[in-house]
N, C-alpha and C positions, 0 to 999 in steps of 0.2 A: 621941502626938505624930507628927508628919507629916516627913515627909522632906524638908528643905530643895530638893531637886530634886525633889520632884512639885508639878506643877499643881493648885490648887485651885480646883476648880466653883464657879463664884459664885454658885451657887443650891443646888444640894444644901448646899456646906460641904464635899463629900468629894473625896480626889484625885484627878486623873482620871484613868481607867484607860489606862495605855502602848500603843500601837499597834505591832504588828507591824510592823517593818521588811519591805520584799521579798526581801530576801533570807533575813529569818530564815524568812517564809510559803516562800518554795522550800524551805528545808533542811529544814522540817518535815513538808512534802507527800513530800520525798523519800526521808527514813527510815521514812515506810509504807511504800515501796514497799520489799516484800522483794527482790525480784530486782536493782532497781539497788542494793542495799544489799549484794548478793553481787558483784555485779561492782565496784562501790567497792573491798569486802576483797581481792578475787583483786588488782583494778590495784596496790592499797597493797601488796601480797606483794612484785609485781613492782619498783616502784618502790624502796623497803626493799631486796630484796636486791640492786638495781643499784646502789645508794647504795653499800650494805656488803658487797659482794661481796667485796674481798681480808680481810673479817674472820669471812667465814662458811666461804670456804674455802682451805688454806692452799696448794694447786694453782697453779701459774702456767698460762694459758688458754692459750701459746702454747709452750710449752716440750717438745721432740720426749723418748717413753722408752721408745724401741723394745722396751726389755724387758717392758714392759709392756704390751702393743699388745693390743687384741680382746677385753681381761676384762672378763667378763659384771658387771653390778651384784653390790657386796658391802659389806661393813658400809667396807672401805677407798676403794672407788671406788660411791659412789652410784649412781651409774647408766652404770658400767662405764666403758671407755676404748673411743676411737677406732685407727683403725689405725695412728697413729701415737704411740700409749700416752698420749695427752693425756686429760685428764680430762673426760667429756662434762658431769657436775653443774657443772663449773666454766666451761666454755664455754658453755653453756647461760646462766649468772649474768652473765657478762661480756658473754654477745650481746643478753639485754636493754637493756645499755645503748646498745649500736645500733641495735635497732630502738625503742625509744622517742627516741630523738634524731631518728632519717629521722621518723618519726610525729610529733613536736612540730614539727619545724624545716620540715618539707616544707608539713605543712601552713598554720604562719606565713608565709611565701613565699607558698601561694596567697592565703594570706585580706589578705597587703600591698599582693595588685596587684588581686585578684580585687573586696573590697570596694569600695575607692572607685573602681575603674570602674563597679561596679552599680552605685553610687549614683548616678553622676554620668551615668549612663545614663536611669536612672528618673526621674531628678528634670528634667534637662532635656528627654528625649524629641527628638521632631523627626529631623531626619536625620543627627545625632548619634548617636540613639540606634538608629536604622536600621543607620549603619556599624559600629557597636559588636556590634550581637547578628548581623549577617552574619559576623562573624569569630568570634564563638563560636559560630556554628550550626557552623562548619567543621573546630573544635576537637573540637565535641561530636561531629561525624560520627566522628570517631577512637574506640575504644575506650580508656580511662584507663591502662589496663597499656602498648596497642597504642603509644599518643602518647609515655609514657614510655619504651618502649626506644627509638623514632625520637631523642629529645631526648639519651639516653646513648648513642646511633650517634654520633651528631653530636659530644658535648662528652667522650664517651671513659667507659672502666669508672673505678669507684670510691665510694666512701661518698658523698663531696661530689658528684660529679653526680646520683648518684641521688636524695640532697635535691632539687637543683635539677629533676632531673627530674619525677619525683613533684608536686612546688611546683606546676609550669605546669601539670600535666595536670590539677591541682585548679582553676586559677582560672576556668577556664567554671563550675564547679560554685556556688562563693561569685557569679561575677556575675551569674549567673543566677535565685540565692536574694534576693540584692540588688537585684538591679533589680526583683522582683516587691512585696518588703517595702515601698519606696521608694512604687512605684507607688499602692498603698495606703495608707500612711501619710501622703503628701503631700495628700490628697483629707478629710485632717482639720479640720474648722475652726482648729486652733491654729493651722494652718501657714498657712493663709488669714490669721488675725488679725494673724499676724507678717509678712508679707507688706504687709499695709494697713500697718504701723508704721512699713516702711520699712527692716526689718533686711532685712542681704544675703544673698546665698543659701547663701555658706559657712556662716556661724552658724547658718542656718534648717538646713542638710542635720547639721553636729556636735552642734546643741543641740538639734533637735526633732525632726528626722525619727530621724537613727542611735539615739537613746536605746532607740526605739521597733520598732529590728531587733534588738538586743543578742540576745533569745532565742532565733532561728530561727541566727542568726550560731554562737551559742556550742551549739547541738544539733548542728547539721550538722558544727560541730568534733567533737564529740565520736565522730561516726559518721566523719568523714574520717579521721582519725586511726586508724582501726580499718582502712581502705579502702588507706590509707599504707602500714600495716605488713605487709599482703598483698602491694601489691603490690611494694617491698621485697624480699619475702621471691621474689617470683615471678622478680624480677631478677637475686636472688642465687641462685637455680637455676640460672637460661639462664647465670651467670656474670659478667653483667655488670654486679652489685651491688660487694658489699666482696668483695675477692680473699684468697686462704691470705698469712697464717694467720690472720687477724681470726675470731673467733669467733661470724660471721652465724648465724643460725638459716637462711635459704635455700641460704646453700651449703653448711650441714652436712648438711641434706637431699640435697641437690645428689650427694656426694661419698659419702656413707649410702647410697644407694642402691644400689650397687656391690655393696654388702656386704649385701644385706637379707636375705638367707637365711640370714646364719650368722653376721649379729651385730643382729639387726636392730632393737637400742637407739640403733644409731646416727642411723636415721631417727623412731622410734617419739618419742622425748624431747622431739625438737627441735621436730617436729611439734605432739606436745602443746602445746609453749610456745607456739608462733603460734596452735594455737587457742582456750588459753586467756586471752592476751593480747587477742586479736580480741574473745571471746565478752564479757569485764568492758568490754571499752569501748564495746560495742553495748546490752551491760545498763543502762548508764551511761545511757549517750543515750535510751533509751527511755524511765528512769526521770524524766530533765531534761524531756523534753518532755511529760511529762504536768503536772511541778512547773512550768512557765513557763508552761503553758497556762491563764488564768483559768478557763476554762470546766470545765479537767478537775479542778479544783480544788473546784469547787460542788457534783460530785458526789461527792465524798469527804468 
């Protein structure tokens, strides 16, 4: 007996066999791949323990125990204490949750503003789009870290500028990936057809062109987001990221240093964390863009 929901071939008599969904062909191209399959695990570590950070460890991240200041790793302090006897396992767990926040959120800010000016640069062209990529030539002339401490000069230290900062120095990046997708994709006969139909050019850029950047959009996230959390972490060195006592990874480095000769878990740890946070999200992205790419899929 047949399955009330499958289709029957009207010539065979048999069901017809289910079509992969796109998204379940990416999920499957992507767990070949062993290396984004390790950077998947390491992000999900990360993610997990920022979730359940106050249940993995029972440390307060900001709380001074001068008696305890400088202990080396041990079965009581993981990975030892800071100079101010704070637990470094524990600010370590609690500073993921700041840099995957600046990394999600900065890079949403670029891809809100960044996006739909590419689009709306590609698609119309002319000297619109002339005036559009001369001001991101000028952005682009900047280095992405260089642009980002000009923007936290300007709007002052803290977690939230540095979102905001980060955000802007991303959006050449997304309009520039956008306006080339656009420019391509619009040169499709669908968009021709729709065009003859008489549909406007909002619904032609939401309904037929953007469907058809989704993958170049959501890789470059994946790789921004890694770019984010560097440079973050690069901010919160020079200080002008998240200030004491917030538990940043760049100014635990920042302030680690100090001390690198005779505790030197304070910088070794923190370290780790950013580059093991950076490395799964680059794993990631390489692993997506072979999965979104049709062609690299024919060969596997």
């Amino acid at each position: 007996m047949f399955n009330k929901n499958e289709k029957i071939d009207a010539i065979s008599g048999l069901p017809t066999p289910k079509r992969d969904t796109e998204l379940s062909q990416v999920w499957r191209h992507l767990r070949r791949n062993r290396l984004a399959m390790v950077g998947l695990g390491v992000l999900s570590i990360f993610v997990l323990s920022a979730i359940f950070a106050p249940y993995i460890t029972a440390y307060d991240p900001i709380r001074i125990d001068l008696g305890n200041a400088f202990n080396l790793p041990s079965a009581e302090h993981l990975l030892g204490t800071d100079w101010q006897g704070r637990d470094v396992f524990t600010r370590i767990l609690y500073g993921s949750r700041i840099s995957l926040a600046i990394g999600l959120i900065s890079v949403t800010i670029g891809m809100l503003i960044g996006v739909p000016v590419g689009a709306l640069s590609g698609y119309y062209g002319g000297r619109f789009d002339l005036f559009i990529q001369r001001i991101i030539d000028i952005l682009i002339a900047f280095p992405g870290i260089l642009l980002a401490i000009v923007v936290v000069t300007v709007l002052g230290v803290g977690v939230e500028n540095v979102m905001i900062a980060v955000g802007i120095a991303s959006v050449p990046i997304y309009t520039r990936l956008v306006r080339g997708s656009v420019l391509s994709v619009k040169e499709q006969g669908y968009v021709a057809a729709a065009k003859a139909l008489g549909i406007g050019d909002g619904r032609i850029i939401l309904r037929h062109i953007m469907p058809n950047c989704l993958g170049p959009i959501i890789v470059q996230s994946t790789f921004q987001i890694a770019t984010a959390i560097l440079w973050a972490a690069g901010l919160g060195f020079l200080g002008l990221g998240a200030q004491p006592p917030d538990p940043e990874w760049g100014a635990m480095l920042s302030r680690g240093r100090e001390y690198i000769r005779t505790a030197h878990h304070l910088t070794t740890y923190p370290g780790l964390a950013i580059l093991f946070m950076v490395l799964g999200f680059n794993l990631l992205g390489d692993g997506l863009r072979d999965a979104l790419d049709p062609r690299s899929r024919k060969h596997r």
